[in-house]
PQR file of N, CA, C, O and H, with PARSE charges and radii, in Angstrom:
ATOM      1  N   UNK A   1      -5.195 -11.043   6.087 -0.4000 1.5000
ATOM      2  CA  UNK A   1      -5.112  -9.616   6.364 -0.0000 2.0000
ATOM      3  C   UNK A   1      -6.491  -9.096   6.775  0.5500 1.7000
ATOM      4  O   UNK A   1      -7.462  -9.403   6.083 -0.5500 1.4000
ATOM      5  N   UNK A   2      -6.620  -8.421   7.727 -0.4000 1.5000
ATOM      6  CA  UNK A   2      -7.823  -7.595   8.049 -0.0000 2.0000
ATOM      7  C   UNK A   2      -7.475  -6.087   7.421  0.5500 1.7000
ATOM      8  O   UNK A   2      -6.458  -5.519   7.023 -0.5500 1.4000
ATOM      9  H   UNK A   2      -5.832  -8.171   8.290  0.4000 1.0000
ATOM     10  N   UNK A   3      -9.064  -5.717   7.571 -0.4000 1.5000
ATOM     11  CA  UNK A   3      -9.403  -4.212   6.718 -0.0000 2.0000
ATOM     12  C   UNK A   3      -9.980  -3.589   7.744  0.5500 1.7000
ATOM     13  O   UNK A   3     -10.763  -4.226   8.449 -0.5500 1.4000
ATOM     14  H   UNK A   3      -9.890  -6.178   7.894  0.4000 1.0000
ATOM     15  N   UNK A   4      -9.670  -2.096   8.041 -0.4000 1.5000
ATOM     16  CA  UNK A   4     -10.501  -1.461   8.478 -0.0000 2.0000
ATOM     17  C   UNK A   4     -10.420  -0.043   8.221  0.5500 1.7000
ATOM     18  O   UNK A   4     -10.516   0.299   7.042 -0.5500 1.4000
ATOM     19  H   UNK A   4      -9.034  -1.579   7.468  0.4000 1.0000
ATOM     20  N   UNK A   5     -10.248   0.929   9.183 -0.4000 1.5000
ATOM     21  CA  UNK A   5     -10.692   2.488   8.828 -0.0000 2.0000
ATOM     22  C   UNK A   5      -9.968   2.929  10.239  0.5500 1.7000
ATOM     23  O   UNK A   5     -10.210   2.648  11.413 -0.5500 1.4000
ATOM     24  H   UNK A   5     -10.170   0.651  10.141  0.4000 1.0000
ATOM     25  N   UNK A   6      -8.612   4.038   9.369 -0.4000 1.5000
ATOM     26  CA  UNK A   6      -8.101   4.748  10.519 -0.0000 2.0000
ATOM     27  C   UNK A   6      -8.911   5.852  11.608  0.5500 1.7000
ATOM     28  O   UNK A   6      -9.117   7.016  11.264 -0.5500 1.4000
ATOM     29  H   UNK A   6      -8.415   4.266   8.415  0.4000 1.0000
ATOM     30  N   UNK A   7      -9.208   5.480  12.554 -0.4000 1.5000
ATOM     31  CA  UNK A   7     -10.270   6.003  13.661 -0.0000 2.0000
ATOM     32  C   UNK A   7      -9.700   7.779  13.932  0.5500 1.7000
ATOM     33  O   UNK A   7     -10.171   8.894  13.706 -0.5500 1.4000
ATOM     34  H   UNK A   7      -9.041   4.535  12.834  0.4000 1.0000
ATOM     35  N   UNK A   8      -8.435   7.226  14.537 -0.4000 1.5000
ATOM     36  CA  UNK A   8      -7.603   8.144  14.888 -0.0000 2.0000
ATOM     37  C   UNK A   8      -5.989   8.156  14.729  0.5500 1.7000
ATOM     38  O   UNK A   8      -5.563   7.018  14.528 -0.5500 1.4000
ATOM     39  H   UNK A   8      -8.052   6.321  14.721  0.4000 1.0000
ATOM     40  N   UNK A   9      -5.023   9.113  14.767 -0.4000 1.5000
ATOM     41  CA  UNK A   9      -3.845   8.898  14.892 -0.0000 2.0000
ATOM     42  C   UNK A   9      -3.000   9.956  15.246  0.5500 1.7000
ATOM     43  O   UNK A   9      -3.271  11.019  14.689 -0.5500 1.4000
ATOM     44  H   UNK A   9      -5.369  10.037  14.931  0.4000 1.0000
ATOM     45  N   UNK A  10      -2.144   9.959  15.943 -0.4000 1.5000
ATOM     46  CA  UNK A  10      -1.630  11.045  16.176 -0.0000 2.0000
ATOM     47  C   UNK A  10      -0.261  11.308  15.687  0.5500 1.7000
ATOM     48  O   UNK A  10       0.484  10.622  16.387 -0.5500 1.4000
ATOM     49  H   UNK A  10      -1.923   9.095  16.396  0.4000 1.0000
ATOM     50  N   UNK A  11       0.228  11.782  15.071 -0.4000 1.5000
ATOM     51  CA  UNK A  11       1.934  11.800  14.519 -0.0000 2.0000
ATOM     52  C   UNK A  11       2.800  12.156  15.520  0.5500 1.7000
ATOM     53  O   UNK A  11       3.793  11.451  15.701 -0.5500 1.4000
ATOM     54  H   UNK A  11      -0.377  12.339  14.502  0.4000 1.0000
ATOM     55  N   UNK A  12       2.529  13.503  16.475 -0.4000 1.5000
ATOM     56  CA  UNK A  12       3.439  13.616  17.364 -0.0000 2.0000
ATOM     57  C   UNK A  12       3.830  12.522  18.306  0.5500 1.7000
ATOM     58  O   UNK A  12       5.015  12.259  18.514 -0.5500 1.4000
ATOM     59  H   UNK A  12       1.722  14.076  16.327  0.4000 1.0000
ATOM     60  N   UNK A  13       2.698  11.790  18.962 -0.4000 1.5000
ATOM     61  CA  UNK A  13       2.694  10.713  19.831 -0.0000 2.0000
ATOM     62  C   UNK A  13       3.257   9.643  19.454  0.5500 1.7000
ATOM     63  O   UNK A  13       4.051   9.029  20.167 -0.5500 1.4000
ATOM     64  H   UNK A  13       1.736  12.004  18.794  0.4000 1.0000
ATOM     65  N   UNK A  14       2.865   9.233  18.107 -0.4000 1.5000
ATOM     66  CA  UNK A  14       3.354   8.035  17.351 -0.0000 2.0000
ATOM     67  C   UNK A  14       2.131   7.032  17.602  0.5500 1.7000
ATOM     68  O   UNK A  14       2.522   5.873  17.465 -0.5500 1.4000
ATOM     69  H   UNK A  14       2.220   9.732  17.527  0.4000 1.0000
ATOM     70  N   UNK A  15       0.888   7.109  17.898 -0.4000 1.5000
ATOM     71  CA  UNK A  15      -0.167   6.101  18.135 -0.0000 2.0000
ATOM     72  C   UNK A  15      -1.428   6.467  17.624  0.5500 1.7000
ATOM     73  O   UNK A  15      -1.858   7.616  17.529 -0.5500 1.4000
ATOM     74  H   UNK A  15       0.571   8.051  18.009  0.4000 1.0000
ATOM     75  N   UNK A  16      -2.034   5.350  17.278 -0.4000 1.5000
ATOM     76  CA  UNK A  16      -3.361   5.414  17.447 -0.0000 2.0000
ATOM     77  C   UNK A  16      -4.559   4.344  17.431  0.5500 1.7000
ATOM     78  O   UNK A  16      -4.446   3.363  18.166 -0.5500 1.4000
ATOM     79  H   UNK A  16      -1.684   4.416  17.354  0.4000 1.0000
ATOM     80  N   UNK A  17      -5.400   4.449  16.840 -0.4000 1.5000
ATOM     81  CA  UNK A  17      -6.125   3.100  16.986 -0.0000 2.0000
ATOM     82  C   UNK A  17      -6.947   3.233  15.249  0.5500 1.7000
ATOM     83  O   UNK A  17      -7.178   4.127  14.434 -0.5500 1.4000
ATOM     84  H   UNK A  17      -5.492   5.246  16.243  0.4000 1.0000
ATOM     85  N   UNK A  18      -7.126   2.012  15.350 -0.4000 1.5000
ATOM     86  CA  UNK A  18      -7.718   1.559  13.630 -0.0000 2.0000
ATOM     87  C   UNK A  18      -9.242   0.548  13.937  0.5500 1.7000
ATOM     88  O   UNK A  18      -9.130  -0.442  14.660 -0.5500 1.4000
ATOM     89  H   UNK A  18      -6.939   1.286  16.012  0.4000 1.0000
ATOM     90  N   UNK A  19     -10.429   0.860  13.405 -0.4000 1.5000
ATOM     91  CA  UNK A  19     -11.669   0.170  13.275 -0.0000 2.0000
ATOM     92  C   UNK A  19     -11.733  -0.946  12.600  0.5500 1.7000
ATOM     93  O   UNK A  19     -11.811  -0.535  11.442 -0.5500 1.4000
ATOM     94  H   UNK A  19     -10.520   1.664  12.818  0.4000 1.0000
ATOM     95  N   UNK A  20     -11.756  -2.338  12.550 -0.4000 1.5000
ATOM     96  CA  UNK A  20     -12.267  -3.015  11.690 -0.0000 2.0000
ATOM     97  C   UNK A  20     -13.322  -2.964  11.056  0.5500 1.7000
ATOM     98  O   UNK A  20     -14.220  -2.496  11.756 -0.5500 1.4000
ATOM     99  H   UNK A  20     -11.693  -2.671  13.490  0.4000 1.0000
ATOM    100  N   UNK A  21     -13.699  -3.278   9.860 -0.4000 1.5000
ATOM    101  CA  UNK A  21     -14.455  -2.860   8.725 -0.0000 2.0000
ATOM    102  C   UNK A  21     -15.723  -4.181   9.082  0.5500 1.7000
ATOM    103  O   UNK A  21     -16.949  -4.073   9.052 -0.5500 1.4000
ATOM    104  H   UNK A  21     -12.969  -3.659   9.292  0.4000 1.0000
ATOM    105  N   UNK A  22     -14.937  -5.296   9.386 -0.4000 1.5000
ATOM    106  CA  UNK A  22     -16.086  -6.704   9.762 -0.0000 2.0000
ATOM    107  C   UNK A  22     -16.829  -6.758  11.463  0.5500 1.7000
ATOM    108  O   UNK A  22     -18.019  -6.983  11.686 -0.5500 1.4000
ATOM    109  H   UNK A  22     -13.941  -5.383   9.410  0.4000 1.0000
ATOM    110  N   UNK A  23     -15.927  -6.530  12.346 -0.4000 1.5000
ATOM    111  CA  UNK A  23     -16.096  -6.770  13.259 -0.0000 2.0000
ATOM    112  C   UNK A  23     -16.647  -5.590  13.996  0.5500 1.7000
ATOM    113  O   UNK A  23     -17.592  -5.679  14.780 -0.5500 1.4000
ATOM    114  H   UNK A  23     -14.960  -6.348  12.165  0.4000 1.0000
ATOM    115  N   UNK A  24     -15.863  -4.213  13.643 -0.4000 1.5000
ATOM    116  CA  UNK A  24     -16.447  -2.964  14.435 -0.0000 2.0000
ATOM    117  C   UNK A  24     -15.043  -2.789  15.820  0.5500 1.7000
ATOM    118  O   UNK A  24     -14.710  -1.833  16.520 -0.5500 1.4000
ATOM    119  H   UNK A  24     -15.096  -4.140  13.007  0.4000 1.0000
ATOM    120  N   UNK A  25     -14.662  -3.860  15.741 -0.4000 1.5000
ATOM    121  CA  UNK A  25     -13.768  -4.089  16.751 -0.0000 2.0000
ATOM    122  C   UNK A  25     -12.756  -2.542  16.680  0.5500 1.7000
ATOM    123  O   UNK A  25     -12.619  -1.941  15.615 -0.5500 1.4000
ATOM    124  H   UNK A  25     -14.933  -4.637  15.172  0.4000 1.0000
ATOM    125  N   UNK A  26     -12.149  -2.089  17.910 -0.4000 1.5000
ATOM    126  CA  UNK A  26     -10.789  -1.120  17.690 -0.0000 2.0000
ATOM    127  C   UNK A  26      -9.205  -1.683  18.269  0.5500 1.7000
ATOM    128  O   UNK A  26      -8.771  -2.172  19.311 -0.5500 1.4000
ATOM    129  H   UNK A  26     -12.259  -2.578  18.775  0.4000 1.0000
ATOM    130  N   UNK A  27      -8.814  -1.402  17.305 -0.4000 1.5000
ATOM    131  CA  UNK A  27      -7.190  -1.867  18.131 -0.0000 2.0000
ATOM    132  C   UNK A  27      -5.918  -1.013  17.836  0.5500 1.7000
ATOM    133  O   UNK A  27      -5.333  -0.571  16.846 -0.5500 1.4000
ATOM    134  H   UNK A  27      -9.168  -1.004  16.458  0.4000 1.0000
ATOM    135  N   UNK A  28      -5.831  -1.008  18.711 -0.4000 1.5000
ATOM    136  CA  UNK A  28      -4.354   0.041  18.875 -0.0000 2.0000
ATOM    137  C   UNK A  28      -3.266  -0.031  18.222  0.5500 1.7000
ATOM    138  O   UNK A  28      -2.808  -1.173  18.191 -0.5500 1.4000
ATOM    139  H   UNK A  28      -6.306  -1.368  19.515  0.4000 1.0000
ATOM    140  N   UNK A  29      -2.435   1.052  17.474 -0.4000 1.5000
ATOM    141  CA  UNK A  29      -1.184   0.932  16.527 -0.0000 2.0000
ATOM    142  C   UNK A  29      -0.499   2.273  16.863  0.5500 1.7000
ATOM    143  O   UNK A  29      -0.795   3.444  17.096 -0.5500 1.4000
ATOM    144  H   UNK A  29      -2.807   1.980  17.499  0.4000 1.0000
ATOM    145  N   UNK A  30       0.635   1.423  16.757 -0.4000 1.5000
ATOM    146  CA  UNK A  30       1.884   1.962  16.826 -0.0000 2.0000
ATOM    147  C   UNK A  30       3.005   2.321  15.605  0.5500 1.7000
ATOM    148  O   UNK A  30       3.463   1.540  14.772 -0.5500 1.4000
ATOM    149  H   UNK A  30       0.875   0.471  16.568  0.4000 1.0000
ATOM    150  N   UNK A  31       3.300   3.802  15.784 -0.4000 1.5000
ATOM    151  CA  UNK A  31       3.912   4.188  14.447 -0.0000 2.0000
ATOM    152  C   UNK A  31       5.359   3.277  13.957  0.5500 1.7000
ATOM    153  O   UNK A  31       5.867   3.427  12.845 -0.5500 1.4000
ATOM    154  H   UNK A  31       2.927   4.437  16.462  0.4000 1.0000
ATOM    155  N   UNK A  32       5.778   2.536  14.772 -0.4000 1.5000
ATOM    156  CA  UNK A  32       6.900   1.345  14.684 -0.0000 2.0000
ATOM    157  C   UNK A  32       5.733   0.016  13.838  0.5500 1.7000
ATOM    158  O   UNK A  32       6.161  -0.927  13.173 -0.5500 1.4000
ATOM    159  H   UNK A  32       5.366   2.414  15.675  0.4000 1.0000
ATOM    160  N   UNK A  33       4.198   0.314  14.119 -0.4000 1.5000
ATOM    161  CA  UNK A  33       3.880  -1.094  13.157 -0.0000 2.0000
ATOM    162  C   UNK A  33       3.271  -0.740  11.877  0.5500 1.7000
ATOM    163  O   UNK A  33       2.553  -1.535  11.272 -0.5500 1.4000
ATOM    164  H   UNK A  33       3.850   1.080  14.659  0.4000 1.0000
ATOM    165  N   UNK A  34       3.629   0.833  11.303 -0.4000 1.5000
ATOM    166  CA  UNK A  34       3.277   1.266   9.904 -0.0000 2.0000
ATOM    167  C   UNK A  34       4.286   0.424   9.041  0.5500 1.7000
ATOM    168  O   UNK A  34       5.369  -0.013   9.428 -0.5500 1.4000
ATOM    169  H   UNK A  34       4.213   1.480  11.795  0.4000 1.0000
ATOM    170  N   UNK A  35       3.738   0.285   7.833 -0.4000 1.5000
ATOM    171  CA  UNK A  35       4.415   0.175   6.823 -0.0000 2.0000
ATOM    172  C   UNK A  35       4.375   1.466   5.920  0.5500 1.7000
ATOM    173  O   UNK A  35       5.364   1.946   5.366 -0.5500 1.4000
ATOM    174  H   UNK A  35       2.858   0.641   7.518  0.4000 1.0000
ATOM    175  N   UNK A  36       3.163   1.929   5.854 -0.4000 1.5000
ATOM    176  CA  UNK A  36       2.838   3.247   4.489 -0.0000 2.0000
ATOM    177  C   UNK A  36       2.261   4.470   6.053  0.5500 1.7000
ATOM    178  O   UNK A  36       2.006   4.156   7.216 -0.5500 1.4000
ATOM    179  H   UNK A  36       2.360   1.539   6.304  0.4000 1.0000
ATOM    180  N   UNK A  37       2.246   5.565   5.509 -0.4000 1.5000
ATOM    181  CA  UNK A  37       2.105   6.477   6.748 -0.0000 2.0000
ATOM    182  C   UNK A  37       0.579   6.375   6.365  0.5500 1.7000
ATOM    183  O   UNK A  37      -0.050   5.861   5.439 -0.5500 1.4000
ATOM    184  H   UNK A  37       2.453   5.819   4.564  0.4000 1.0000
ATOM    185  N   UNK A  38       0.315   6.989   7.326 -0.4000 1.5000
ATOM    186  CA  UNK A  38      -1.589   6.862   7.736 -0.0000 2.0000
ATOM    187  C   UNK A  38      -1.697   8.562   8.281  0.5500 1.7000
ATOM    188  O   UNK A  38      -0.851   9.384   8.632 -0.5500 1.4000
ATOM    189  H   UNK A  38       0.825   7.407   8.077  0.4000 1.0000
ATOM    190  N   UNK A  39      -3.523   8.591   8.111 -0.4000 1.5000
ATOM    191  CA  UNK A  39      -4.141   9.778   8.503 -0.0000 2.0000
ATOM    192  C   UNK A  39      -5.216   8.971   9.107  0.5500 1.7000
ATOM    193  O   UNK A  39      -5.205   7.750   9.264 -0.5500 1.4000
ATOM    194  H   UNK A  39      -4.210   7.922   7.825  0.4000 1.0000
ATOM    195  N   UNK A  40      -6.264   9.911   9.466 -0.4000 1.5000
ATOM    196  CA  UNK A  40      -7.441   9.357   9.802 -0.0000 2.0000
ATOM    197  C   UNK A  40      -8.210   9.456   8.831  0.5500 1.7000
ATOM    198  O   UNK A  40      -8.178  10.378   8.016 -0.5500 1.4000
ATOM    199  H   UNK A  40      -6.272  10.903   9.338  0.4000 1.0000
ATOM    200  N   UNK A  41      -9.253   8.181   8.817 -0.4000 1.5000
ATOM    201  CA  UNK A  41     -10.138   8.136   7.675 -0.0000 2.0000
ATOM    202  C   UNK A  41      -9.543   7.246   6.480  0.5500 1.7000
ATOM    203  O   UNK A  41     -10.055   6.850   5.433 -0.5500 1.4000
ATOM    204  H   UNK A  41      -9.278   7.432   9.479  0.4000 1.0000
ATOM    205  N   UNK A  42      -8.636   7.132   6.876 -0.4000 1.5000
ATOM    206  CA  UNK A  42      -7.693   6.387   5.773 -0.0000 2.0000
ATOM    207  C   UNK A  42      -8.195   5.156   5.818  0.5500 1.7000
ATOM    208  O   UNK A  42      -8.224   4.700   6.961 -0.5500 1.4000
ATOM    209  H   UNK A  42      -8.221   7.454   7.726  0.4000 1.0000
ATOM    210  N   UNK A  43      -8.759   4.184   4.661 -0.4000 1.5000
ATOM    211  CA  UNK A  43      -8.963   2.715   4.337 -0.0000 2.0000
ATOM    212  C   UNK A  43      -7.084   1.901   4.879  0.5500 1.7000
ATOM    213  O   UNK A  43      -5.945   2.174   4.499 -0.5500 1.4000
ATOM    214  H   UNK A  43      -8.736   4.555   3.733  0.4000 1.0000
ATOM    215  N   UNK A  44      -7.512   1.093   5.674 -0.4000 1.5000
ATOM    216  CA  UNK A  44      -5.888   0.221   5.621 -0.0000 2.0000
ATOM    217  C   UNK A  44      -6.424  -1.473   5.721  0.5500 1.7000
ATOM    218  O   UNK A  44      -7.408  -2.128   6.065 -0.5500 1.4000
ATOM    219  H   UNK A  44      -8.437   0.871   5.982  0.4000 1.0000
ATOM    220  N   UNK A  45      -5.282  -1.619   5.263 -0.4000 1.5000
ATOM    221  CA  UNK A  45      -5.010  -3.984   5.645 -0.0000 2.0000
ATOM    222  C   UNK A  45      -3.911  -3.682   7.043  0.5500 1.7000
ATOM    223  O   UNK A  45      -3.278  -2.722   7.481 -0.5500 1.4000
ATOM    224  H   UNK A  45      -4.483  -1.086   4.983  0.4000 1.0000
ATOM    225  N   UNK A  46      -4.117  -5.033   7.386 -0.4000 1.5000
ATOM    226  CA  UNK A  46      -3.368  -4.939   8.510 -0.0000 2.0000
ATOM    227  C   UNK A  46      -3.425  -6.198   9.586  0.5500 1.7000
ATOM    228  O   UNK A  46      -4.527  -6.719   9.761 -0.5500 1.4000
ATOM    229  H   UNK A  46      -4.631  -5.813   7.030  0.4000 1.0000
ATOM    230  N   UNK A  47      -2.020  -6.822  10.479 -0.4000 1.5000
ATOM    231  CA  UNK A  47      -2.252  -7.724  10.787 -0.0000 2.0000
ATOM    232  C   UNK A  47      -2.165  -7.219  12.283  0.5500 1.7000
ATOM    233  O   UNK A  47      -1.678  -6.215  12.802 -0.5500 1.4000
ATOM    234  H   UNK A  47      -1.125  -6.399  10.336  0.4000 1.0000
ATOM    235  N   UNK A  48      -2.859  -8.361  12.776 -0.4000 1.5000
ATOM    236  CA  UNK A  48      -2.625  -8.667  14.243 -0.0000 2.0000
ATOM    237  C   UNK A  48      -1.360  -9.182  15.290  0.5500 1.7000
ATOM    238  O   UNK A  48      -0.733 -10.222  15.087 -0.5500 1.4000
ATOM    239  H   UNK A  48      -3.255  -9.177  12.354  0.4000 1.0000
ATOM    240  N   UNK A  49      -1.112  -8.283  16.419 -0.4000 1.5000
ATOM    241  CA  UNK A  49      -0.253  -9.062  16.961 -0.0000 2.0000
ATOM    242  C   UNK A  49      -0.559  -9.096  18.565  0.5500 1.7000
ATOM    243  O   UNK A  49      -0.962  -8.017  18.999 -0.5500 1.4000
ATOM    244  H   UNK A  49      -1.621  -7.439  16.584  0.4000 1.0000
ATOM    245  N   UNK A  50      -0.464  -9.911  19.303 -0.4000 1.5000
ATOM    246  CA  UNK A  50      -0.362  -9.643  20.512 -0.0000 2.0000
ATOM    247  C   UNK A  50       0.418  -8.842  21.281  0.5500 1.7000
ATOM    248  O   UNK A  50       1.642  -8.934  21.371 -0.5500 1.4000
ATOM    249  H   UNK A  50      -0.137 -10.787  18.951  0.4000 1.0000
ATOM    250  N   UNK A  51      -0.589  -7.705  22.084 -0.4000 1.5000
ATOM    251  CA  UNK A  51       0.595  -6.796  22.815 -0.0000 2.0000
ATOM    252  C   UNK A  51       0.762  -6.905  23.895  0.5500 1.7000
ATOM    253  O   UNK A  51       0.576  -8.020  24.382 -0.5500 1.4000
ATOM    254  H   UNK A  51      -1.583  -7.630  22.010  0.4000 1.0000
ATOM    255  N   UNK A  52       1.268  -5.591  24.914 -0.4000 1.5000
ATOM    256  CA  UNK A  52       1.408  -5.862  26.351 -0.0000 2.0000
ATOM    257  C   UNK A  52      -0.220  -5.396  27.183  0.5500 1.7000
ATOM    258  O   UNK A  52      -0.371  -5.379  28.405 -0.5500 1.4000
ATOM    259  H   UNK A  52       1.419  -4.685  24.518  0.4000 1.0000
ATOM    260  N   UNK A  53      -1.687  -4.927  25.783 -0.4000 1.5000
ATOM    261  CA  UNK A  53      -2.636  -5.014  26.766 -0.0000 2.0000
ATOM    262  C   UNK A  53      -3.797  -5.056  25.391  0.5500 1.7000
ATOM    263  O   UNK A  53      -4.699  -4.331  24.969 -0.5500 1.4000
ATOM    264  H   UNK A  53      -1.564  -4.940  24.791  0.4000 1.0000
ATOM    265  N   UNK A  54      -3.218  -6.242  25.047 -0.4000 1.5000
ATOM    266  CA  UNK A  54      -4.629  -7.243  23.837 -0.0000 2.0000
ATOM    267  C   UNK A  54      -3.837  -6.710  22.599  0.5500 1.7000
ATOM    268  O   UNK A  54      -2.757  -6.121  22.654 -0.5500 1.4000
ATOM    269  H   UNK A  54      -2.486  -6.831  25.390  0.4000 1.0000
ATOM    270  N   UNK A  55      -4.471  -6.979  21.599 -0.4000 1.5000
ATOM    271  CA  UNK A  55      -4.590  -7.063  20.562 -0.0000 2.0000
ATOM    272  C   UNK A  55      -4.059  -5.935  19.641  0.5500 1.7000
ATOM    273  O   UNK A  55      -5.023  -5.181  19.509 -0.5500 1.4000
ATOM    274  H   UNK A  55      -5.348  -7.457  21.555  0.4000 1.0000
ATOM    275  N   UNK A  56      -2.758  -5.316  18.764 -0.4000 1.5000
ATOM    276  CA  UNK A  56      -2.164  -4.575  17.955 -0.0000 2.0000
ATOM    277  C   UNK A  56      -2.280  -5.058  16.596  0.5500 1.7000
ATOM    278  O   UNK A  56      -2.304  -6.235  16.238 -0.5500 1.4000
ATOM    279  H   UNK A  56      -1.975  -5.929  18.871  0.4000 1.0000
ATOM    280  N   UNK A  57      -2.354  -3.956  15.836 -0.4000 1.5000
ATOM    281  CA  UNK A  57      -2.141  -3.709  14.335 -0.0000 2.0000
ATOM    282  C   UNK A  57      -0.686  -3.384  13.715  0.5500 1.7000
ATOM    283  O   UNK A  57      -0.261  -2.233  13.611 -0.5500 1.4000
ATOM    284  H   UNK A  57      -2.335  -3.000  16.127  0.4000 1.0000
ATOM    285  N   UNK A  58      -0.044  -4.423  13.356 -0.4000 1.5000
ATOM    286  CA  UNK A  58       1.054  -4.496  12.911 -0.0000 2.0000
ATOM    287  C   UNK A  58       1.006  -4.376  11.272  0.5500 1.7000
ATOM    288  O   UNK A  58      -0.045  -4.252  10.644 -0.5500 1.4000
ATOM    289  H   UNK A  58      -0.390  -5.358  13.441  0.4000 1.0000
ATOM    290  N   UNK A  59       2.221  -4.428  10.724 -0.4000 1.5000
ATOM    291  CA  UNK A  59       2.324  -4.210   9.073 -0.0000 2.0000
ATOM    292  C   UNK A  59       1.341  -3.881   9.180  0.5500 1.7000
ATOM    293  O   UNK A  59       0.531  -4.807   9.153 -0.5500 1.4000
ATOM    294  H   UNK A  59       3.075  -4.529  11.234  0.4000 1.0000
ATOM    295  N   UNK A  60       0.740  -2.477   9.362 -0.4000 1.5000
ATOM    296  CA  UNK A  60      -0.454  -1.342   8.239 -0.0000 2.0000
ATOM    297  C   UNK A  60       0.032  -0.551   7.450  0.5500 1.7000
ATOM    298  O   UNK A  60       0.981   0.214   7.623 -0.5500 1.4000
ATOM    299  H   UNK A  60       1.398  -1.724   9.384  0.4000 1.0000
ATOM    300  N   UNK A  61      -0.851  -0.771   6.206 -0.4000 1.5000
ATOM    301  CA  UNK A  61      -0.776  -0.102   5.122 -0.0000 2.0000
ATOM    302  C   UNK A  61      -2.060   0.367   4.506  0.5500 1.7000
ATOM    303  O   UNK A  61      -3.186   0.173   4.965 -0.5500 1.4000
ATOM    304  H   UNK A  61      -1.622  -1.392   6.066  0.4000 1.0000
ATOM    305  N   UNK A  62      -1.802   0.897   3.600 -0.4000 1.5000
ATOM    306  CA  UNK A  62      -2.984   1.615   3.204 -0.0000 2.0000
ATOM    307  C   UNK A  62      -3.914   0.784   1.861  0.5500 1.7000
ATOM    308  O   UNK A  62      -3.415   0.443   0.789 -0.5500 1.4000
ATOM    309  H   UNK A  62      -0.888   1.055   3.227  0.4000 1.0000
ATOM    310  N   UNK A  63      -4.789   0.665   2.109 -0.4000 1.5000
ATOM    311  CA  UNK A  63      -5.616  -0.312   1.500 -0.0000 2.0000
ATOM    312  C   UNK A  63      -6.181  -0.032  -0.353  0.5500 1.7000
ATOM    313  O   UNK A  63      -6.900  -0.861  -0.912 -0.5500 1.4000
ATOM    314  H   UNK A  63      -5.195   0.941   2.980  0.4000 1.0000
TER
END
């Protein structure tokens, strides 16, 4: 599981993107790959999946 820090998110849209905590890296999530609802600023775990343009945060939850 990776850790990072909700960057941004938007509820109406259903998207946003999440920081890794190791890498600094950002990757994009989709309210279909929550598990627990999110805000920004929020600590989460979370896995990787390949999307249709790099790298998604699937099963996130809140850490």
């Amino acid at each position: 599981m990776n850790q990072g820090t909700v960057k941004f998110f938007n509820d109406d849209k259903g998207f946003g993107f999440i920081k890794d905590s190791n890498t600094n890296q950002e990757y994009f999530v989709h309210v279909s790959g929550l598990i627990d609802e999110i805000r920004e600023n929020d600590e989460v775990v979370y896995e990787l999946q390949e999307g249709r343009k790099g790298l998604n945060a699937t099963n996130v939850k809140l850490a």
